[in-house]
C-alpha positions in Angstrom: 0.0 0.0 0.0 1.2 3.8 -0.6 0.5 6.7 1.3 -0.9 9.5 -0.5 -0.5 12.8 1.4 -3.5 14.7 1.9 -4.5 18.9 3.0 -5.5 19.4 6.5 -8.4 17.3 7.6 -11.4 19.9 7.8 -14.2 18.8 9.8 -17.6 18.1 7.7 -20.2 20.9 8.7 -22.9 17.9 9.2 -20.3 16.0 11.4 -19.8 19.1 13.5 -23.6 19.9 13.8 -24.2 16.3 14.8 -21.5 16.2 17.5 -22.3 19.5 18.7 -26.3 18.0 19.5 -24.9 14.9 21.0 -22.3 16.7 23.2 -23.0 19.6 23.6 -20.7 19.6 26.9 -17.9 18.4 24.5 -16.1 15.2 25.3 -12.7 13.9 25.1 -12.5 13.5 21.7 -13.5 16.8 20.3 -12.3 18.5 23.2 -9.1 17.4 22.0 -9.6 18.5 18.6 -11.3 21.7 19.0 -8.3 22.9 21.5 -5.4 21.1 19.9 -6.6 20.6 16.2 -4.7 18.1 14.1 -2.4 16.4 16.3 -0.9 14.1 13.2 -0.8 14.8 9.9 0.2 12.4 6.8 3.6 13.6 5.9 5.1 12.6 9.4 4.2 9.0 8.3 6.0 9.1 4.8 8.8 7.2 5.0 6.4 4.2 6.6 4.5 4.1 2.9 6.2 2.9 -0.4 5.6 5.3 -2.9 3.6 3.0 -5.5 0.3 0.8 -4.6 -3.3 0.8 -3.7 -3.2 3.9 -1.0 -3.5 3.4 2.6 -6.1 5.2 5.1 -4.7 8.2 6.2 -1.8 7.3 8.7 -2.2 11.0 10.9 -5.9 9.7 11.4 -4.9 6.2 12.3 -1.9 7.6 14.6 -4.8 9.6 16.4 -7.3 6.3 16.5 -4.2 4.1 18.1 -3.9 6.8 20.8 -7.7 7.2 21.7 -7.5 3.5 21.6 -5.3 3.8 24.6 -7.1 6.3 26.0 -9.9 3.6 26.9 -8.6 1.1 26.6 -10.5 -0.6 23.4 -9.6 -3.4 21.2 -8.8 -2.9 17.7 -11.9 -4.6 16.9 -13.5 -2.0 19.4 -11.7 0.7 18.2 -12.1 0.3 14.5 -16.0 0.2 15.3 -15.6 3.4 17.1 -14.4 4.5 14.4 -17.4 3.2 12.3 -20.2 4.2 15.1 -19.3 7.3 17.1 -19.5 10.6 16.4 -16.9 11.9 18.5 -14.5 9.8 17.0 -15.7 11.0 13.7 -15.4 14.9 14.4 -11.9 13.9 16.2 -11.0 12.3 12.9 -12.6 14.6 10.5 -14.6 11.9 9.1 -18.6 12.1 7.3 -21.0 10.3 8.9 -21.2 7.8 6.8 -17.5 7.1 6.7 -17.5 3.2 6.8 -14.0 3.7 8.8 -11.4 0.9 7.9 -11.1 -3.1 8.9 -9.8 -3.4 12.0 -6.6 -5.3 11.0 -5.5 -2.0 9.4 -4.3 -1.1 13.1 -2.3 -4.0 13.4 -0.5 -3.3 10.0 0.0 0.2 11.1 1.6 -0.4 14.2 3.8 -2.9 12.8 5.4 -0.3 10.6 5.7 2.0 13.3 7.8 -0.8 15.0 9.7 -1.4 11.6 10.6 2.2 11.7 11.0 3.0 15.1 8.9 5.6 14.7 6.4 5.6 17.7 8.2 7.9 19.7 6.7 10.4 16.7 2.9 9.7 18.3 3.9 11.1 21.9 6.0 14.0 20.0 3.1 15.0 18.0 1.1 15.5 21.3 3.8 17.3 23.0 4.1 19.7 20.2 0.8 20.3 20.0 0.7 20.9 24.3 3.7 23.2 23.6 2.3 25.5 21.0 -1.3 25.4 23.4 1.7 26.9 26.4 0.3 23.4 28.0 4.0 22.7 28.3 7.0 23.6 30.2 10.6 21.8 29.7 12.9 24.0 31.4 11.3 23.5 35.1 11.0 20.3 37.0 10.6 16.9 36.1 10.6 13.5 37.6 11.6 9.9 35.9 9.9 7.0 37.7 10.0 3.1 36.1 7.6 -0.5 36.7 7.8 -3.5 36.0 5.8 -5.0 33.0 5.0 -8.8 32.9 5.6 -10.6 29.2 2.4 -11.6 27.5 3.6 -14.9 27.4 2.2 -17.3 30.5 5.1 -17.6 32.9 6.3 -21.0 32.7 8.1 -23.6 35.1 11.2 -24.9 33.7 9.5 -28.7 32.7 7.3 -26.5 30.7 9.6 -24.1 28.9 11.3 -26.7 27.6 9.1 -28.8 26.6 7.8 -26.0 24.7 10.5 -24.7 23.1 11.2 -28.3 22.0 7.6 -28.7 20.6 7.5 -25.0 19.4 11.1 -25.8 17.0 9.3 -29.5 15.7 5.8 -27.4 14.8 8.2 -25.2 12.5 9.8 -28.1 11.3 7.1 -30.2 10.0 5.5 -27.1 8.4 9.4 -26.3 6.7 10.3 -30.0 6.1 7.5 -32.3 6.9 8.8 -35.7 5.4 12.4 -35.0 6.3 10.9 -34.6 10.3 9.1 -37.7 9.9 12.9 -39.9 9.2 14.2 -38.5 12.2 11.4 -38.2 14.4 11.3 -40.7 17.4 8.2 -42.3 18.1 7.2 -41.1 21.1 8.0 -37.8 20.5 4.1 -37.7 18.9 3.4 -38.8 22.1 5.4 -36.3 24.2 5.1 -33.1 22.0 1.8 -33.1 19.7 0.2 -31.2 22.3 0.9 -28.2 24.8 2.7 -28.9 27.7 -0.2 -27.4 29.9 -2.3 -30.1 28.7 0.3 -32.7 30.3 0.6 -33.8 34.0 3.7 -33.9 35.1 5.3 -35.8 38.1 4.6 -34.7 41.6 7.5 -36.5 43.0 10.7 -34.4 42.5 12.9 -37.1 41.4 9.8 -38.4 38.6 10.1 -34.8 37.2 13.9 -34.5 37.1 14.0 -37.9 34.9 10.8 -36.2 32.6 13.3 -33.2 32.2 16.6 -35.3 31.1 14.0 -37.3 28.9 13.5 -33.5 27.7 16.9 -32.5 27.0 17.7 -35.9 25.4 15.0 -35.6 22.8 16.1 -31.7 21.9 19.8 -32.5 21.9 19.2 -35.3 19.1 16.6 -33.3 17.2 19.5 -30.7 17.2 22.1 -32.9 16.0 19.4 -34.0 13.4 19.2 -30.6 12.1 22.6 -29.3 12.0 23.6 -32.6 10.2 25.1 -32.2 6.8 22.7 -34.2 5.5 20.0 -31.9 7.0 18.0 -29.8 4.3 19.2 -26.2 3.9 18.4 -23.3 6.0 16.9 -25.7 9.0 19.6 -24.5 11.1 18.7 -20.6 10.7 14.6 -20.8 11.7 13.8 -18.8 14.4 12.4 -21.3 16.5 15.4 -23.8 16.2 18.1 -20.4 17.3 15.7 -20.6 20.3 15.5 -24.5 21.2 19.9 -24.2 20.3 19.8 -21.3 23.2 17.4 -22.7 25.9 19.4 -26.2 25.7 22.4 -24.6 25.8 21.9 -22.5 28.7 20.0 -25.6 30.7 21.9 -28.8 29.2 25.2 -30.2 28.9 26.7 -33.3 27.7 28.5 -35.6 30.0 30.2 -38.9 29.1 27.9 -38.9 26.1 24.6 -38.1 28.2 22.7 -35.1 28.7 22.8 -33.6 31.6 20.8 -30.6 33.3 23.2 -27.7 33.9 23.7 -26.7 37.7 22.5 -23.2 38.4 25.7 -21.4 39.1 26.5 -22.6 35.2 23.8 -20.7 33.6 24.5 -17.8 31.7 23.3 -14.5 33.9 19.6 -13.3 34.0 20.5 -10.3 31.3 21.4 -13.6 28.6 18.8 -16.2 29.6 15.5 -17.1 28.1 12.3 -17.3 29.9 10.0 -18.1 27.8 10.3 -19.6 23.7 7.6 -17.6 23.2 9.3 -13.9 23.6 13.0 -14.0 23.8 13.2 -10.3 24.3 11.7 -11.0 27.9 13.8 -11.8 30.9 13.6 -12.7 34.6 14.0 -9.7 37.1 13.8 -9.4 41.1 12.7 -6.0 42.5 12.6 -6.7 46.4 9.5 -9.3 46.7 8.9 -8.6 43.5 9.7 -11.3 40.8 8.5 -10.9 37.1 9.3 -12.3 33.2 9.4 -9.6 30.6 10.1 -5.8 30.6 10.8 -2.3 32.6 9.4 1.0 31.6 11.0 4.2 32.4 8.4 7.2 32.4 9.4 11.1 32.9 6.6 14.0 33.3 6.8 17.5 34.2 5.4 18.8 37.4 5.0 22.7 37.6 2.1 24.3 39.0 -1.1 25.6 36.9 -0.5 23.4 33.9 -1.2 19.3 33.4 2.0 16.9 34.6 2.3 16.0 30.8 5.0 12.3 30.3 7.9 14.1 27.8 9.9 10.7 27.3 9.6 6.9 27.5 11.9 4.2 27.7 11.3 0.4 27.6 13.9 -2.2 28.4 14.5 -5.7 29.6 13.5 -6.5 33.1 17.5 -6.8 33.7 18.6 -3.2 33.0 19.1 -1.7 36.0 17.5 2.1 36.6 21.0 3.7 37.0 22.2 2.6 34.0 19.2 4.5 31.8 19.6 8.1 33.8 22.2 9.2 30.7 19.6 7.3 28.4 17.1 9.5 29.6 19.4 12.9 29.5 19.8 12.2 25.9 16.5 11.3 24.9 14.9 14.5 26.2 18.2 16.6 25.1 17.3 15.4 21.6 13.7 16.4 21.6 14.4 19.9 23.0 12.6 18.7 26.4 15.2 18.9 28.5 14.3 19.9 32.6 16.7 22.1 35.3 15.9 19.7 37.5 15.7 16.2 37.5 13.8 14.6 40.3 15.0 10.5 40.7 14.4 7.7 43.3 17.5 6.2 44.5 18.1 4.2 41.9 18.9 6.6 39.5 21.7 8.6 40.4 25.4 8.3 40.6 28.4 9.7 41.0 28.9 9.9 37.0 25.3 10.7 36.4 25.6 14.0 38.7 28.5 14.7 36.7 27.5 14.0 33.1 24.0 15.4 33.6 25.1 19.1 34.7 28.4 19.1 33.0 26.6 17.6 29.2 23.0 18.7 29.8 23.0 21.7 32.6 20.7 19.7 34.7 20.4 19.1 38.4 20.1 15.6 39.2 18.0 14.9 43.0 17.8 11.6 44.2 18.9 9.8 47.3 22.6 9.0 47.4 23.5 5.9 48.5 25.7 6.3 51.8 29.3 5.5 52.3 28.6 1.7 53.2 32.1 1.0 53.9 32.8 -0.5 57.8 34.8 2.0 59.2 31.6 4.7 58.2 29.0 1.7 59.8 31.0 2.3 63.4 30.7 5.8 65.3 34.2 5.7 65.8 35.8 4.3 62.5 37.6 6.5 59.9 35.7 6.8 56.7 36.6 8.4 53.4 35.6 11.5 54.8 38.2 11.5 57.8 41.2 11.7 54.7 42.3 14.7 53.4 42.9 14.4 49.5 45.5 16.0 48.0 44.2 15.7 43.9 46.8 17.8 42.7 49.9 15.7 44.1 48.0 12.6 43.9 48.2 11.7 47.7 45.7 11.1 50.8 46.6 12.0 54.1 45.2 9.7 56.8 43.9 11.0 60.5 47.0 10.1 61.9 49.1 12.1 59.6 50.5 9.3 56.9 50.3 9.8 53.9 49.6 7.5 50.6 52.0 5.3 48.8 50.0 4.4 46.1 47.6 6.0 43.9 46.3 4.1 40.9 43.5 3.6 38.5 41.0 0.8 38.8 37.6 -0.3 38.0 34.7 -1.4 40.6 32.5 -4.4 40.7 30.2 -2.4 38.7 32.6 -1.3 35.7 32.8 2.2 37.0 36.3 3.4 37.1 37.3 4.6 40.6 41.3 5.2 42.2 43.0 3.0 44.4 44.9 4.8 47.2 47.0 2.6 49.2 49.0 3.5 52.3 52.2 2.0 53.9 52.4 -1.1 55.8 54.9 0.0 57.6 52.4 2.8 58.4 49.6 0.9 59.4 50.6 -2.0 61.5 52.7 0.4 64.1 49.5 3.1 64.6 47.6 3.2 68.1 44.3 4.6 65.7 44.2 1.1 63.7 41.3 -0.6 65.5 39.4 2.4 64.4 40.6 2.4 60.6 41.7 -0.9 59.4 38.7 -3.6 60.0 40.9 -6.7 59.7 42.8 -8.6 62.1 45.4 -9.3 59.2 48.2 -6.8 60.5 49.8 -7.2 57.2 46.9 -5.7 55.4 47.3 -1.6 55.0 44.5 0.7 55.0 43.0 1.1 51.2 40.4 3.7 49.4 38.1 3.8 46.8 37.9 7.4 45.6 35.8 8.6 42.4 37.2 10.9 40.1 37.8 14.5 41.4 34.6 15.5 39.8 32.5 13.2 40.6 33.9 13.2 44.5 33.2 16.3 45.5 29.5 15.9 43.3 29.1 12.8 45.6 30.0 14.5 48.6 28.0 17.9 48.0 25.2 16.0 47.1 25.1 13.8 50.5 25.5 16.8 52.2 22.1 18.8 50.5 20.4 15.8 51.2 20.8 16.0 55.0 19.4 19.7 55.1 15.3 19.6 55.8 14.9 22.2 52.7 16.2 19.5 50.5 13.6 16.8 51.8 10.5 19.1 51.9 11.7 19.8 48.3 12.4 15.9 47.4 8.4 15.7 47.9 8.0 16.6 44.4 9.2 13.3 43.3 5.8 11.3 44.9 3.6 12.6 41.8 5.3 10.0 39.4 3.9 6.9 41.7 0.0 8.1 40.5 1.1 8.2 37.1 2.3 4.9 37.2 -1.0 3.6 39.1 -3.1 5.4 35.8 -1.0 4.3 33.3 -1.9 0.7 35.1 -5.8 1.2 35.3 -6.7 2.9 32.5 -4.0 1.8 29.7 -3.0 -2.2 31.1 0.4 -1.3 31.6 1.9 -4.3 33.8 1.0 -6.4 31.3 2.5 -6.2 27.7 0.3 -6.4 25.0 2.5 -7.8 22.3 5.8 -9.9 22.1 8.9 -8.3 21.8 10.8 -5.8 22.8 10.0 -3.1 20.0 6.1 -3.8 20.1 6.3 -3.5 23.9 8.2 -0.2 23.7 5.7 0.9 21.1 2.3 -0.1 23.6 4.4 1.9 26.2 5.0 5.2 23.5 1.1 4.8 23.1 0.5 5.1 26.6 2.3 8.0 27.5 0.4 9.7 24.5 -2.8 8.6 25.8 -2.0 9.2 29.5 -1.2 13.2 28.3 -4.6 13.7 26.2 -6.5 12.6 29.4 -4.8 15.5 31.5 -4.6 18.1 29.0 -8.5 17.1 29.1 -8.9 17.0 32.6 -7.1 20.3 32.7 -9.2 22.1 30.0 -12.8 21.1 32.2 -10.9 21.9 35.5 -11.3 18.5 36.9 -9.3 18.3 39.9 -6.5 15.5 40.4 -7.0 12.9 42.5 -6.0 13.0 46.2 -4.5 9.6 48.0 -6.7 7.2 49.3 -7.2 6.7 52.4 -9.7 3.9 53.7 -12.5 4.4 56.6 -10.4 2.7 59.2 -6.7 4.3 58.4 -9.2 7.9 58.9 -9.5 6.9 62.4 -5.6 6.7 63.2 -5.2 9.1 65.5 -2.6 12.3 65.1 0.6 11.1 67.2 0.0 7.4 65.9 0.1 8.9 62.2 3.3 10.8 63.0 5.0 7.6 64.5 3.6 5.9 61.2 5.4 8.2 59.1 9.1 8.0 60.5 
């Protein structure tokens, strides 16, 4: 199909007379219109359309259904009848009444070439610009970043189930790709094993019963395997999607031992960011959160909070459930840098920033990064009496630390931390050490050989670290942290109204495009709100936490 660009949608005087009787208080979707206009507009889609075929429904009117979709939370059946039926989403669309609309698997088709092109970052853009130009927005203030864990939406599986079906999964593709070569190297019972789900099975209760089911398992895959990468094997088995996957999963839970299979042990597994959870999205992975354990994703959104105007979501990032927040905070910088929506000041949990990010982001970016610092967690700081790093006197011009006792430094090189990041390693003199009456307080380690040793960041990012764990003490600095609550009721919408714990697709880039789609949605909904003066919603409180009385409410809260 092409894409035939088309002159501003103007709305059909019939359509407008028809809306205006049927809501004559407005509603959501001509609200939106009448105070934002046309939010999308064909030539944005462009490159998504070859330039020769049958031509495509407008892709700016289909870009605007997709986010009204989200907005609540319809099907694509539902929404393409919306489409079809309702006048609002007529006049939103510019539409005649008798429009017939479009099938509803022209919404699938769409959003799969918004994933092709990565271009679904362009829907929340479009509503931002449109916010911007309506003074709805302000980048230069505050803003806060807050992320949540999304679940795949593929069933969480035990391990007898994933892979038993990511061995069944690989022998579906292969009988439909080479049925009658499947059928020479098929064992019989594997029709008997694998011809239906693994759901549908009953497996073992007793633990040792299940552990033989699984090395039957393994033993099946590992010679269907060997089957396909034979040389006698027809071509291109080898490269199917679903036999990469059944290679990985028995790799990372098999190995072969005097000829047999065996199941690997757990501390032989490839780490969580590299392992498979499911044959059925390999994009997902296995995370733990505190008590919270999930298979797929993590979703990264950032929102303005200024006074008078709507808390509108400027960015949105989607990763693995294995990223870790403090890794993304530079992500983030740059995404909003390169959309002109960049804030003074940056509002994080205590996952987000570090010693680098404080740096990078006021040094590359001119913003001020808030969040919780995590404390010196050494064991001389844990002890009222010990010497922590703040006890030494740095000398970063010479290169030296002087120690409490008057010592100074013998060594000072570079290293890297468990994490990657590169710190300095100042070591003093044994000769130093072992002889001082102040080494109970300094040294924890009976080893009299060992001298004392720091860790030191950067000069840079030292005295940011130390500046910033200062602020943080200071009362001002909390009452102004407070800001950074909002984001938790963004979330908590984004989960009611738009389903966003769950994923709605498989893969990464379709994940990351539900999530674009839902910020987009979550902004029309306040700009709405804002433009009827609906008030935001307060915290909940029940009947019986009501009745708490004062003193037990301020005990509660420390």
């Amino acid at each position: 199909m092409s894409m035939q660009p088309k002159e501003p949608v103007v709305i059909p005087a019939e359509t407008v007379r028809v809306a205006r009787a049927a809501f004559p208080k407005g509603s959501l979707a001509t609200r939106v219109r009448d105070e934002l206009g046309l939010l999308f507009r064909d030539e944005e889609f462009a490159d998504l359309f070859p330039l020769r075929g049958k031509p495509a429904w407008s892709p700016g009117r289909l870009a605007l259904v997709l986010v009204l979709q989200f907005v609540e939370g319809l099907t694509d059946r539902q929404a393409a009848e919306a489409v079809r039926a309702r006048i609002d989403f007529k006049y939103a669309l510019g539409l005649d009444l008798d429009d017939p609309g479009f099938d509803f698997s022209v919404l699938s088709e769409f959003r799969d070439r918004l994933v092709e092109a990565e271009a679904g970052r362009r829907v929340l853009d479009g509503i931002l610009a449109a916010a911007s130009e309506k003074g709805l927005l302000k980048t230069a203030g505050r803003a806060r970043t807050d992320s949540t864990h999304v679940l795949s939406s593929a069933r969480e599986l035990c391990w007898l189930e994933m892979v038993a079906e990511a061995l069944r999964s690989a022998l579906n593709v292969l009988a439909r790709t080479a049925p009658d070569w499947l059928v020479s190297v098929a064992e019989p019972d594997w029709f008997k094993h694998y011809a239906t789900r693994a759901e549908d099975s009953r497996f073992p209760k007793a633990r040792t019963r299940r552990d033989e089911v699984g090395l039957r398992v393994g033993t099946d895959g590992m010679r269907l395997l060997e089957a396909v990468f034979a040389p006698s094997a027809p071509h291109g088995l080898c490269s199917l999607p679903e036999v990469e996957v059944l290679r990985q999963m028995w790799v990372q839970h098999f190995h072969l031992a005097g000829g047999e299979v065996r199941r690997r042990d757990p501390k032989d597994r490839p780490p969580g960011a590299m392992r498979l959870v499911t044959p059925y999205d390999t994009d997902a992975r296995g995370s733990v959160k505190r008590d919270t354990m999930w298979d797929g994703y993590k979703v990264h959104f950032t929102e303005t909070c200024e006074p008078g105007i709507p808390n509108l979501i400027t960015n949105v990032a989607t990763t693995v459930a294995t990223v870790q927040d403090r890794s993304m905070t530079q992500a983030i910088h740059d995404q909003l840098a390169a959309r002109d929506c960049l804030p003074g000041e940056h509002w994080v949990d205590a996952g987000y920033p570090t010693a680098a990010a404080l740096v990078s982001a006021r040094r590359e970016h001119g913003i001020a990064l808030h969040g919780p610092i995590q404390a010196d967690n050494s064991a001389q700081s844990s002890t009222d009496s010990g010497f922590g790093q703040d006890a030494f006197t740095i000398d970063w011009d010479n290169k030296q630390a002087t120690c409490p006792g008057g010592k100074t430094s013998t060594t000072w090189s570079d290293r890297l931390s468990q994490r990657g990041q590169p710190v300095l390693r100042v070591t003093f003199s044994v000769s130093d050490c072992r002889p001082c009456p102040m080494r109970r307080d300094c040294i924890n380690s009976p080893n009299t050989k060992r001298p004392r040793e720091l860790r030191l960041r950067r000069n840079d990012e030292h005295h940011a670290l130390h500046a910033a764990r200062a602020e943080q003490q200071t009362d001002a600095w909390k009452e102004r942290y407070k800001v950074r609550a909002g984001v938790e009721g963004t979330m908590s919408q984004a989960a009611q109204r738009c389903g966003l714990r769950r994923s709605r697709y498989r893969g990464l880039a379709k994940t990351s495009l539900q999530h674009q789609l839902t910020g987009a949605a979550i902004n029309l909904a306040r700009i709405n709100a804002h433009l009827t003066g609906t008030p935001r919603a307060r915290t909940r409180t029940s009947h019986f936490a009501a009745l708490r009385p004062a003193d037990h409410a301020i005990d509660g809260a420390r």
